[in-house]
C-alpha positions as CSV (number, residue, x, y, z in Angstrom):
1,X,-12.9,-10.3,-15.8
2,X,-15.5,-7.2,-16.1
3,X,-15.3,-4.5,-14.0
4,X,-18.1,-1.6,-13.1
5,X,-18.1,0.9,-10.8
6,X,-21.7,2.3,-9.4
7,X,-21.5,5.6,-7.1
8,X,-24.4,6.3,-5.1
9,X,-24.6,9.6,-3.6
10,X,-26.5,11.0,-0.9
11,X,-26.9,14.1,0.9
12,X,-24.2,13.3,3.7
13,X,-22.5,10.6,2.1
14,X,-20.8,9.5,-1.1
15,X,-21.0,5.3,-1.1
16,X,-18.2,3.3,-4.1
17,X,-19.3,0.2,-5.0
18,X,-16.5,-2.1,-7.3
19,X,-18.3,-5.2,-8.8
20,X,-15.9,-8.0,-10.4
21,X,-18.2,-9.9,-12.9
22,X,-21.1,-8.8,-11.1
23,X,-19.9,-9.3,-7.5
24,X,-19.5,-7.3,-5.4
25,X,-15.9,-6.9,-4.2
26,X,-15.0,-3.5,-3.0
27,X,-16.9,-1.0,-0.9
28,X,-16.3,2.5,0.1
29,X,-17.7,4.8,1.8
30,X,-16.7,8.8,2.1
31,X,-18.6,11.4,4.3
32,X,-19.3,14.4,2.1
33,X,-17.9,16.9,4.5
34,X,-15.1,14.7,5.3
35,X,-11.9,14.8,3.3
36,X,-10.1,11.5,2.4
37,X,-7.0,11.6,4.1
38,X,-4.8,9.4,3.0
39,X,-2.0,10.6,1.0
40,X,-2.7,13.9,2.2
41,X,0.6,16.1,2.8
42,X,0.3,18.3,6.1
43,X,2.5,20.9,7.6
44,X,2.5,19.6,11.3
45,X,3.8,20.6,14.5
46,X,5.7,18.1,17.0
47,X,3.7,18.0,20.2
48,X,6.0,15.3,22.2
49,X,8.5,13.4,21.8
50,X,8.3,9.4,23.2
51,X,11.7,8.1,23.5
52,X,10.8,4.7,24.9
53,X,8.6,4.4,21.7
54,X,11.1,6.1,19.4
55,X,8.7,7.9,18.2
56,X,6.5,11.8,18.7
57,X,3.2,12.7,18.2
58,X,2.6,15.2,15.9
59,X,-0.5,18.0,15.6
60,X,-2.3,17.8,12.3
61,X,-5.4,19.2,13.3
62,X,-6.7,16.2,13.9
63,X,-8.7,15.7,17.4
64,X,-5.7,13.2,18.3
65,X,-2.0,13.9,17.6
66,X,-1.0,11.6,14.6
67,X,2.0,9.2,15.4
68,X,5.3,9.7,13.6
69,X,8.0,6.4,13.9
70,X,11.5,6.9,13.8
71,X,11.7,4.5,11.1
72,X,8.7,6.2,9.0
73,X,11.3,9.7,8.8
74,X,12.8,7.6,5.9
75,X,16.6,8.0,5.3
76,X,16.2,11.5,3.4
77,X,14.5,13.0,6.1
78,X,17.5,15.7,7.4
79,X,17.3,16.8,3.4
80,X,13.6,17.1,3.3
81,X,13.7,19.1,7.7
82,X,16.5,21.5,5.8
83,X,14.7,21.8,2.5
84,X,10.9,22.6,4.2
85,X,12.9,25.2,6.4
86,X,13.7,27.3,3.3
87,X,10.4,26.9,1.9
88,X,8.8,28.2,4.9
89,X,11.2,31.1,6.3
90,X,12.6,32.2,2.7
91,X,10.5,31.1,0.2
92,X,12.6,33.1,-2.6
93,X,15.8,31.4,-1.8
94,X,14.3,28.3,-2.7
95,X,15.9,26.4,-5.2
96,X,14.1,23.6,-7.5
97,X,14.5,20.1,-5.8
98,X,16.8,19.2,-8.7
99,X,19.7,21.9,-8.2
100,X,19.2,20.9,-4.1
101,X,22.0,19.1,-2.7
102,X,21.1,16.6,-0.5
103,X,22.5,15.8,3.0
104,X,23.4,11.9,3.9
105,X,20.8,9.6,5.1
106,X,20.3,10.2,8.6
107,X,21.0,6.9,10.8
108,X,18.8,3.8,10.6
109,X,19.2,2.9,14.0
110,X,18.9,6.2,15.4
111,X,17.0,8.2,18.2
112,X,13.8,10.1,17.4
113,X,14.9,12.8,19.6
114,X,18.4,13.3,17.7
115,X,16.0,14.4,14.7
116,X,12.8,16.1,16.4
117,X,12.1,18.4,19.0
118,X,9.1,19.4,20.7
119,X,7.4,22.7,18.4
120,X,9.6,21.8,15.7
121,X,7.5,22.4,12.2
122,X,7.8,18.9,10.1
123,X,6.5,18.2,6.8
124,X,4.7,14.6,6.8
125,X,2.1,12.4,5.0
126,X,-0.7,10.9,6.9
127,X,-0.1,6.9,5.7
128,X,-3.0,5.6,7.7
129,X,-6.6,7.0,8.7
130,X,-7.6,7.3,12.5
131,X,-8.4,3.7,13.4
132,X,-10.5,3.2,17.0
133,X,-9.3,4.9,19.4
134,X,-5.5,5.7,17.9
135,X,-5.0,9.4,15.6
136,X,-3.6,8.9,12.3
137,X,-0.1,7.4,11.9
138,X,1.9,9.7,10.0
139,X,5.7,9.2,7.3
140,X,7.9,11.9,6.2
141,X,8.6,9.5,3.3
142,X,6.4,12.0,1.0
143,X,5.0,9.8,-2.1
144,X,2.9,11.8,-4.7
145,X,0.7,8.7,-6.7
146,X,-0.2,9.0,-10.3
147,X,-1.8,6.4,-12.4
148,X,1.5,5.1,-13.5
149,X,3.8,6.4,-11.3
150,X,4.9,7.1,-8.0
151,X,7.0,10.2,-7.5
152,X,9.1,10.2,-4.4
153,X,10.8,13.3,-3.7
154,X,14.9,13.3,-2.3
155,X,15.3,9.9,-3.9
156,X,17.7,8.6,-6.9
157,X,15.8,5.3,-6.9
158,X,13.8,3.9,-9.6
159,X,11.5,0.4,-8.8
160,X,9.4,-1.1,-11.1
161,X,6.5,-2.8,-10.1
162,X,7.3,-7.1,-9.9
163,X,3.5,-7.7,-11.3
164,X,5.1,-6.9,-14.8
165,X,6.2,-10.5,-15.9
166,X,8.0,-9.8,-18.7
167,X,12.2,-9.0,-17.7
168,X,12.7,-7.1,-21.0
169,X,9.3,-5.0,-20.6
170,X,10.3,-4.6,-16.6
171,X,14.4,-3.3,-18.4
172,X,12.8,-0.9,-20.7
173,X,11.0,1.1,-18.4
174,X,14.1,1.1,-15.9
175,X,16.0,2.7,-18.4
176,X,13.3,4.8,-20.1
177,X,12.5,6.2,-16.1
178,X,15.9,6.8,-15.4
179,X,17.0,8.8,-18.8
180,X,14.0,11.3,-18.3
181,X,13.0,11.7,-14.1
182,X,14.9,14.8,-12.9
183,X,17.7,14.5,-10.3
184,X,16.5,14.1,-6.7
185,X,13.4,12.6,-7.6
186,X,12.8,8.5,-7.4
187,X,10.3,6.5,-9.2
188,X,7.7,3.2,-9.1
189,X,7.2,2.2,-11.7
190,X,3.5,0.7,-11.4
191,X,1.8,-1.8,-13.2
192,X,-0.4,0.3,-15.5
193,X,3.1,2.0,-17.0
194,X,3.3,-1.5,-19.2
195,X,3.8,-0.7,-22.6
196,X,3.3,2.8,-22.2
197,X,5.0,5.1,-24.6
198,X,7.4,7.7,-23.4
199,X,5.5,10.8,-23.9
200,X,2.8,9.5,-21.6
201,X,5.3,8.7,-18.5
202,X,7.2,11.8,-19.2
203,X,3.9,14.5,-19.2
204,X,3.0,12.1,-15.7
205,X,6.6,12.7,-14.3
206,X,6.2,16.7,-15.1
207,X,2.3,16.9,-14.1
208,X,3.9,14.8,-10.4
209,X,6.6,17.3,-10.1
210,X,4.5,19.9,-10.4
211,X,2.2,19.1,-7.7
212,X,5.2,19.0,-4.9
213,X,6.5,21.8,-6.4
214,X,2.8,23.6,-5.5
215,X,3.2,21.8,-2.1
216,X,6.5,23.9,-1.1
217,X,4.8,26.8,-2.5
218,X,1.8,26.4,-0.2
219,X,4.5,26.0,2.7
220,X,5.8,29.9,2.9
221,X,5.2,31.3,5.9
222,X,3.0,28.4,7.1
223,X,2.1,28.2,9.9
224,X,1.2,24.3,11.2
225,X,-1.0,22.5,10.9
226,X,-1.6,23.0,7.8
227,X,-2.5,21.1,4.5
228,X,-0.2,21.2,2.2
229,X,-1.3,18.7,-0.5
230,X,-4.4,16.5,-1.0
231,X,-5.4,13.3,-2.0
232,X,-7.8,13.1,-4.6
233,X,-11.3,12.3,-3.7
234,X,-12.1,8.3,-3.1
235,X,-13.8,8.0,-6.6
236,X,-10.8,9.8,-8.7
237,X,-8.3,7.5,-6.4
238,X,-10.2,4.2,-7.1
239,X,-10.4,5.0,-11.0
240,X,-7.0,5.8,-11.2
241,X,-5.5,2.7,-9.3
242,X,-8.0,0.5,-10.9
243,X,-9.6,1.6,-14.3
244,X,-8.4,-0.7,-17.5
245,X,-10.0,-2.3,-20.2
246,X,-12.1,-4.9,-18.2
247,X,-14.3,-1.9,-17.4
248,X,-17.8,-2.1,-18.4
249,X,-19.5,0.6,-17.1
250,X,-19.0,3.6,-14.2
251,X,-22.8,4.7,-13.4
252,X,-23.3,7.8,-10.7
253,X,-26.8,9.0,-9.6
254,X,-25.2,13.2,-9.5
255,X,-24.9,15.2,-12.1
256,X,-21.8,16.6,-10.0
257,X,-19.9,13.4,-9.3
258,X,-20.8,12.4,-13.1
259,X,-18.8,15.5,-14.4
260,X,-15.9,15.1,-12.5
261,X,-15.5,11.2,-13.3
262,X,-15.9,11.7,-16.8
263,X,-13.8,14.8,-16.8
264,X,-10.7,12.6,-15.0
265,X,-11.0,9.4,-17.0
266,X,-11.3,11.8,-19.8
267,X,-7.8,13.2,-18.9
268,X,-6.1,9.3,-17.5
269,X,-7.9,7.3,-20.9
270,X,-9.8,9.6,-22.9
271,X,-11.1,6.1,-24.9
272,X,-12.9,4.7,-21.6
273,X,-14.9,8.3,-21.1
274,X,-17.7,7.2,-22.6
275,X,-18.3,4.2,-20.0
276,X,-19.2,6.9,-17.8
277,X,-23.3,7.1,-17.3
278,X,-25.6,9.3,-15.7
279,X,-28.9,7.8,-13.6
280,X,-31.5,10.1,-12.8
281,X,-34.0,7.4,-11.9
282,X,-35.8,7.9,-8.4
283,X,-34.7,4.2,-7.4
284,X,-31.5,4.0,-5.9
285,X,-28.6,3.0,-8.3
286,X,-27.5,0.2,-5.5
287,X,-31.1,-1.6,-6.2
288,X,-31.2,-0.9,-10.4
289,X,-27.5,-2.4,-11.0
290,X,-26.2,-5.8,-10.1
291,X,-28.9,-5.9,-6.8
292,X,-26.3,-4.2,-4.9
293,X,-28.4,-3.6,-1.7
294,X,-29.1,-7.3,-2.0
295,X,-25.6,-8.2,-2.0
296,X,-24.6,-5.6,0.9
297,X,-27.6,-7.4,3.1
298,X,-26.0,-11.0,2.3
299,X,-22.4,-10.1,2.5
300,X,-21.8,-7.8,5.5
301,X,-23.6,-10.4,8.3
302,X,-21.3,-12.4,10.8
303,X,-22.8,-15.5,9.1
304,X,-21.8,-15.5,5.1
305,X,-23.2,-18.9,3.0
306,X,-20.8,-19.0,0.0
307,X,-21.7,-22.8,-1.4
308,X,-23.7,-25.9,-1.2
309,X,-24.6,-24.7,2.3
310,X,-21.2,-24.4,3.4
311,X,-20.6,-21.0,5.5
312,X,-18.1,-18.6,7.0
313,X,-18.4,-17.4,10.6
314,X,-16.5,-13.6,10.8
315,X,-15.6,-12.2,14.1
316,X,-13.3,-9.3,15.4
317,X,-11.5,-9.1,18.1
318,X,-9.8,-6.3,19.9
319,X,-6.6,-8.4,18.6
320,X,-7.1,-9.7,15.0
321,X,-9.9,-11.3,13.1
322,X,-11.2,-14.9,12.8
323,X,-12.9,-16.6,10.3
324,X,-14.2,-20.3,10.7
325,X,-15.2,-22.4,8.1
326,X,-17.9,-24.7,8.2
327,X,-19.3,-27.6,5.8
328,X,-22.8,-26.7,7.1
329,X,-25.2,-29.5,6.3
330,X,-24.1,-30.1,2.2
331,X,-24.0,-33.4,1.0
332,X,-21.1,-35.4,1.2
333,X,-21.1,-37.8,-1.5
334,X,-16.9,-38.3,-1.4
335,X,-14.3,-39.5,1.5
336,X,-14.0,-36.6,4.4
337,X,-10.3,-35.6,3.4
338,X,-11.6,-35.1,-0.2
339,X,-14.8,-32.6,0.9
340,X,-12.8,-30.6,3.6
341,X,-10.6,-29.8,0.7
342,X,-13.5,-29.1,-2.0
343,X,-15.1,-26.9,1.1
344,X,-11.8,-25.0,1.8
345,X,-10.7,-24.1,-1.7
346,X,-14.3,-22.5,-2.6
347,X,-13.7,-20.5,1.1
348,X,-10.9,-19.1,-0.2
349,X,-12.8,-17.2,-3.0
350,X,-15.1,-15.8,-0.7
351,X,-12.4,-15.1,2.2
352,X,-10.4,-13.2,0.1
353,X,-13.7,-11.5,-1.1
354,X,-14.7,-11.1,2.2
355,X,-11.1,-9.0,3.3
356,X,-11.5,-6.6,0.2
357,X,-15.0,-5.7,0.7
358,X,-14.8,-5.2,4.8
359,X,-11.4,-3.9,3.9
360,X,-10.3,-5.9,7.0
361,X,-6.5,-5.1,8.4
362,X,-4.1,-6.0,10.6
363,X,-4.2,-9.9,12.1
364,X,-6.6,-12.8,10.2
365,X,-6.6,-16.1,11.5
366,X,-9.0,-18.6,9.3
367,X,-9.7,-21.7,10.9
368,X,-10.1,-24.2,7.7
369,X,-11.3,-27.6,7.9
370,X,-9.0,-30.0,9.0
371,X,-6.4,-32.0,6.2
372,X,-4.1,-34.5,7.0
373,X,-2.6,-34.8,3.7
374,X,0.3,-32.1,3.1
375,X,-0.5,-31.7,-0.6
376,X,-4.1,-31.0,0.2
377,X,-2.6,-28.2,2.4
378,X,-0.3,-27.2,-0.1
379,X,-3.0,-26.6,-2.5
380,X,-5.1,-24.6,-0.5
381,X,-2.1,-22.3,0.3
382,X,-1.5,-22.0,-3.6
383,X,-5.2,-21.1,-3.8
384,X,-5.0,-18.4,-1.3
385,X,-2.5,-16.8,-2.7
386,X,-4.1,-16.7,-6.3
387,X,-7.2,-15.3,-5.1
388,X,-5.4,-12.5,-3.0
389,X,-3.0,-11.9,-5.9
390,X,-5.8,-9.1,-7.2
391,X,-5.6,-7.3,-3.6
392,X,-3.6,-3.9,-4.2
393,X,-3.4,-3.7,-0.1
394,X,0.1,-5.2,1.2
395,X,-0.6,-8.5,2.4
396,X,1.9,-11.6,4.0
397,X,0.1,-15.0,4.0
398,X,1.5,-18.1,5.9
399,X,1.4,-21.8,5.0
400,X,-1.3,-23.9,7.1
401,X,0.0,-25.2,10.7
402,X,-0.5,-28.4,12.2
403,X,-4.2,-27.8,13.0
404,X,-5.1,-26.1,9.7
405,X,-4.7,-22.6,10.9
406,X,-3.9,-19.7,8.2
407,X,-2.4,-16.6,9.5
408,X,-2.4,-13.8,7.0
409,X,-1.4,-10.4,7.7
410,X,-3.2,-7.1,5.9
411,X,-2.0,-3.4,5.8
412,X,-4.6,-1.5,7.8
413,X,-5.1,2.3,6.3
414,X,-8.4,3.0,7.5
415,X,-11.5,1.1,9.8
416,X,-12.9,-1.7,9.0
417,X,-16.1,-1.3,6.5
418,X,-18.9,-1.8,8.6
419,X,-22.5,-2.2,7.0
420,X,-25.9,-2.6,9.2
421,X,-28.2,-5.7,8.2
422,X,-30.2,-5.9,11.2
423,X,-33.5,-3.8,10.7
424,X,-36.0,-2.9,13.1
425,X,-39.0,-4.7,12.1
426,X,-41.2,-1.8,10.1
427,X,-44.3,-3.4,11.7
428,X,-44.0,-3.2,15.2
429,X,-40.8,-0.7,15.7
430,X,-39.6,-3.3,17.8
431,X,-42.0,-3.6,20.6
432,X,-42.7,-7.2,19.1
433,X,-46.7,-5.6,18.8
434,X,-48.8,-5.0,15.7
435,X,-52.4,-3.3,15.4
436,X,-54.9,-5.9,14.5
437,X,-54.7,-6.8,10.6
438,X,-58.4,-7.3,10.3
439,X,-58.9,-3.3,11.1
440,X,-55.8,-2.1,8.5
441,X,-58.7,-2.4,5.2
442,X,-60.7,0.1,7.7
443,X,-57.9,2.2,8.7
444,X,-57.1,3.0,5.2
445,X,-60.5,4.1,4.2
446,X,-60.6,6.2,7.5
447,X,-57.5,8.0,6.3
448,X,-58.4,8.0,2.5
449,X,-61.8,9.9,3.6
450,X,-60.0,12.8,5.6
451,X,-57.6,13.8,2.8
452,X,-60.5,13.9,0.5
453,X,-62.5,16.2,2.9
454,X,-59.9,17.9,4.0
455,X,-58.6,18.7,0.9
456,X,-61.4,19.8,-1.7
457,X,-58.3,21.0,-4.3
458,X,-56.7,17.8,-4.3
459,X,-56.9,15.7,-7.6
460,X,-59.2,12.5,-8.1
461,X,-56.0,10.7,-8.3
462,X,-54.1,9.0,-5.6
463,X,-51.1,6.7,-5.4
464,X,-51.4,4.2,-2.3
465,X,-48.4,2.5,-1.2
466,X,-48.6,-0.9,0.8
467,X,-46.5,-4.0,0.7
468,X,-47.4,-6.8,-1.8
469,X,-49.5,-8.8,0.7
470,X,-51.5,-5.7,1.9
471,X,-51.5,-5.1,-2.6
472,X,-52.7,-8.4,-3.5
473,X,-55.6,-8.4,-0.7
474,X,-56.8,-4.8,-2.1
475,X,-56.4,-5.5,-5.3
476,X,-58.0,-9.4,-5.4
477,X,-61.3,-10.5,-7.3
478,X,-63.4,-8.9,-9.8
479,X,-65.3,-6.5,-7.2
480,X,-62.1,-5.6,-5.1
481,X,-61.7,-3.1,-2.3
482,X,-60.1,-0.6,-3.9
483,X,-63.0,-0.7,-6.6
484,X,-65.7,-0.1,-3.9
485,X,-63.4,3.0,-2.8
486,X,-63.1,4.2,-6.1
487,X,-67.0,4.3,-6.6
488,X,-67.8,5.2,-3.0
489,X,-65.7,8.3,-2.9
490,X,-65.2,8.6,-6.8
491,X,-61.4,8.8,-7.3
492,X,-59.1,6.6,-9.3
493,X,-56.6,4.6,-7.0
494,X,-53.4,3.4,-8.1
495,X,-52.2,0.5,-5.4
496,X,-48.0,0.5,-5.7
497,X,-47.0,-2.5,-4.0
498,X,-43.7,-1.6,-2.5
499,X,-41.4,-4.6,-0.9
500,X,-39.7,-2.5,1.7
501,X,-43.2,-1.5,3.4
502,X,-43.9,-3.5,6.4
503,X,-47.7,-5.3,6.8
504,X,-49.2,-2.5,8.3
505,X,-47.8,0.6,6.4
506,X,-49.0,2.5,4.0
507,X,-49.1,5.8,2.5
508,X,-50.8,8.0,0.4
509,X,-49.6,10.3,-2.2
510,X,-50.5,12.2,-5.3
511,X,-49.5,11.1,-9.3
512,X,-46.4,13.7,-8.4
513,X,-45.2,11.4,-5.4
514,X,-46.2,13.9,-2.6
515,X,-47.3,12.4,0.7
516,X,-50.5,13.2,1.7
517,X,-50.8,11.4,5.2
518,X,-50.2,14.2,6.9
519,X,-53.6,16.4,5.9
């Protein structure tokens, strides 16, 4: 499998698109003067406490109060209450972590109000973005991601990822971890850690310690909310969780963004830093590389044809999503049991497509075509869980019921991608109304003729943009219209037939590309 990232920034926005063999997959968006939030470590301030929720809402400086569950505290949480206290009121008291002696778990059962109090100061991780109408949901289980690792302060414990096959390979990096992590630290081991030597993990477990070590230095006299420690932006997060070998290519349109990519793959796998290219082309990267736009139109509508004229129906509810799957009108050249299972297994590629590239949480029902045979069934099940096995968000899937209903289940961290592909027709604006195409050839001329008199220092050279039908009729036959302009008003034409210009736009400019309607 080949991988390429393309980055297309914009004045307000910075737009991640994640191809898989040239397909489209993943898609994110970040608002430039919006910080991706989360992972990000906060300094908050307990605003209530909900005892019939077991839960409080916490002030992040968010325009909602993020929600803290009891069970989200995580077992280490009186250590971490005791250990932020010191950091904050007496910052030179403060011990390293490792010489820290930690208090016993607090009680898994327990009341949120035996362990928070309204105004109390409490140091937490946002672990989901504001969704709707809900604030951000919060854990005090602090995690600190690298590409390898995960650090997780006031833990002994050391995981290692299950998507390493190999029991010996899974052994030796259990007991490599646990001979070099410092006391009072735990591990995860992820998947990107195979066969890695020991110098690598143990300069990640020092450069991961370091970083909550700057996070309780950031806490002295704080006063909350306050940010103590960020996530990295959304295109150093998705290189680090996803960059290996199968990368092709990383292409950004900003010399800015261009830097810093190269700069951190340069530091995570200094042999991939020269996949990293820089596009200065006018035309947007999305339409130069792998017809992006193209693929964004096609894939983000609530109809999505994925074979043979067989097609997905994608709705949300204010409870969960549903997907149906139809045959649509292919041909059926085999028995019904036989096609229904053909149709279903090629939906599942494009459903589990479809849930990484909308980044669709919580609920998903799909309503297959009906089997009767249980093997049929069986296999499909099989086949949705291959295709989702490449999804790095949690997700539970269930076998089919009794009327070929899947239910899968999807962490939700942030909303639902969303992507307009409705346009407002550019001919009419929507009023359903056009000016009469047999005047457009003399509306042109008219506006050709008042920039050349209004203008007496503008060059004998124009650009004119129209769409390819409007380009074709100028341009047609041996004595064409835009010849009998040229020699009527003696200046050289260039027609540039643009595809998204509507019938009756056009527009004038000068060999530098600047409009001239407007004179």
């Amino acid at each position: 499998m080949n991988n390429d990232l393309v980055i297309n920034v914009t004045e307000s926005e910075i737009v991640l698109a994640l191809l898989e063999d040239k397909q489209l997959v993943e898609i994110h968006k970040e608002k430039r003067n919006k910080h991706f939030c989360v992972g990000d470590i906060y300094l908050g301030k307990v605003k209530k406490i909900m005892p019939a929720l077991n839960a409080a809402f916490v002030d992040v400086g968010y325009e909602k109060d993020a929600f803290l569950h009891y069970q989200d505290l995580g077992p280490q949480f009186a250590t971490l209450h005791k250990y932020a206290q010191i950091a904050i009121d007496n910052p030179k008291n403060l011990k390293p972590l490792q010489s820290f002696n930690l208090l016993p778990e607090i009680n898994k059962k327990g009341k949120i109000s035996e362990q928070l109090s309204s105004g109390q100061r409490v140091v937490v991780q946002i672990s989901k973005e504001p969704i709707s109408t809900k604030g951000p949901r919060l854990t005090s289980e602090i995690s600190i991601a690298g590409r390898n690792l995960v650090l997780l302060p006031f833990s002994d414990k050391v995981s290692v990822s299950q998507k390493i096959k190999s029991k010996e390979e899974r052994e030796r990096l259990r007991q490599l971890i646990q001979s070099i992590k410092p006391k009072n630290y735990g591990i995860i081991v992820r998947t990107e850690a195979q066969s890695r030597r020991v110098a690598v993990l143990d300069a990640e477990i020092k450069s991961l310690v370091e970083r909550w070590e700057t996070a309780c230095k950031v806490m002295a006299n704080g006063v909350p909310p306050k940010l103590l420690a960020g996530e990295m932006d959304a295109t150093s997060t998705i290189l680090r969780d996803t960059l290996n070998n199968s990368y092709n290519s990383v292409v950004v349109n900003d010399p800015a963004i261009y830097h810093e990519a190269k700069t951190f793959i340069g530091s995570i796998a200094p042999e991939k830093e020269k996949i990293v290219k820089l596009d200065t082309d006018k035309i947007s990267v999305f339409d130069r590389y792998f017809n992006i736009n193209k693929q964004i139109k096609t894939l983000f509508g609530k109809t999505v044809t994925f074979k043979n004229g067989a097609y997905l129906i994608l709705e949300h509810t204010e409870a969960l999503f549903v997907i149906d799957v139809n045959s649509g009108n292919r041909a059926n050249n085999v028995d019904q049991e036989a096609n229904a299972l053909e149709v279903n297994l090629a939906a599942a590629d494009e459903i589990a497509r479809q849930l990484r590239l909308r980044d669709i949480g919580g609920i998903i029902v799909v309503d297959f075509i009906d089997m009767h045979k249980n093997e049929n069934k069986k296999a499909l099940y099989d086949k949705m869980r291959e295709v989702m096995a490449t999804d790095r968000t949690k997700h539970n899937i269930l076998p089919l019921s009794k009327f070929c209903l899947m239910q899968i289940t999807r962490q939700r961290v942030r909303p639902e991608m969303k992507m307009t592909t409705m346009e407002k027709c550019p001919c009419c604006n929507g009023t359903g109304e056009i000016t009469s195409t047999i005047l457009l050839d003399d509306e042109i001329e008219d506006t050709l003729k008042n920039i050349l008199t209004q203008n007496n220092n503008i060059k004998k050279k124009l650009v004119l943009k129209v769409s390819p039908i409007v380009a074709a009729y100028l341009t047609k036959g041996i004595f064409s219209i835009r010849l009998k302009w040229m020699l009527k008003y003696k200046v050289w034409i260039k027609i540039f037939a643009d595809s998204e210009y509507g019938f009756i736009r056009y527009d004038f400019c000068d060999t530098d590309g600047k409009p001239l309607n407007n004179y």
